[in-house]
N, C-alpha and C positions, 0 to 999 in steps of 0.2 A: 343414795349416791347416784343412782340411776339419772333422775332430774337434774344433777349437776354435770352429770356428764355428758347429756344432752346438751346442754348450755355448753359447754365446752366445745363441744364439736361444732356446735350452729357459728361461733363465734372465729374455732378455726379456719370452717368453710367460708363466712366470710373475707375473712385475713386472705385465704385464696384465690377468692375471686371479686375482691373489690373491684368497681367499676373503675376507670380513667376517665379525668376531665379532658378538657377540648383540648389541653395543652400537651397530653400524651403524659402525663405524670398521675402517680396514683391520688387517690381521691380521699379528701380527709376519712374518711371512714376508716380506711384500712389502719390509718397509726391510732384511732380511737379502737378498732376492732382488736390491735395488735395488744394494747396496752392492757384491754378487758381480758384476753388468752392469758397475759404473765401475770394476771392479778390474781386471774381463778388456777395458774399455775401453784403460784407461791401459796396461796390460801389452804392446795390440797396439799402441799410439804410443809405447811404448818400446822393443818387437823391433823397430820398422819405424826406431828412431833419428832422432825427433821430438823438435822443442819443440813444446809448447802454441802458441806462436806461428806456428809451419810451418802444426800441425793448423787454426788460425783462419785462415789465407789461403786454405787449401785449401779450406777449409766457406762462406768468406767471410763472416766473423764475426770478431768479436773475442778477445784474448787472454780477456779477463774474463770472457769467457761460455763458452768451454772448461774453466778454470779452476772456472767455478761448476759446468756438468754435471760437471765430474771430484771435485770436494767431495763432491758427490752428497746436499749439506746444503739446497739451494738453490733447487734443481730438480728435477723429476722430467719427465724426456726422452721426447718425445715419438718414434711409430716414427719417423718421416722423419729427425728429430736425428740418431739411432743409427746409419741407413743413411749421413747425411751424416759424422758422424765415421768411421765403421767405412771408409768410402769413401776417406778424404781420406788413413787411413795405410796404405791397401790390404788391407784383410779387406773381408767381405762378411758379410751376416745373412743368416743362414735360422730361417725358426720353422716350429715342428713343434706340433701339437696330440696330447699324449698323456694317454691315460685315467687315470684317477684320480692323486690326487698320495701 
């Protein structure tokens, strides 16, 4: 799990600090980077044999609002969210700061 949680964080750190084009709007990357976090979100409350339901009692939240971070249309997930989901089906986050993208 280690390795994937690696990837996890390098992908959230991305999501954080994507660059801005000339226009001052953020830069395709981040909604690719965004999309890759709710993939390997949902991937880990599927290996762990979750509903969306389980993961919202566990975060103490609602079905709806699991549902909307995992759309990944709706929201854009704060660190603490991530920790709280990653937590509730048993991964962990680590972020790493690496030079240049």
């Amino acid at each position: 799990m280690s390795e994937a949680s690696a990837l996890l964080a390098c992908r959230l750190a991305m999501l954080s600090y994507a660059r801005h084009n000339r226009r001052g709007q953020r830069a395709p990357l981040r909604d690719r980077v965004l999309r890759v976090l709710v993939a390997d979100l949902v991937a880990a409350r599927t290996a762990a044999g979750m509903t969306q339901h389980e993961v919202a009692m566990r975060m103490w939240t609602t079905k709806s609002a699991v549902s909307r971070l995992e759309s990944g249309r709706y929201a854009r997930p704060t660190l603490d969210t991530v920790e709280k989901y990653a937590l509730a089906v048993g991964a962990r986050v680590e972020i790493r700061v690496r030079p240049g993208w």
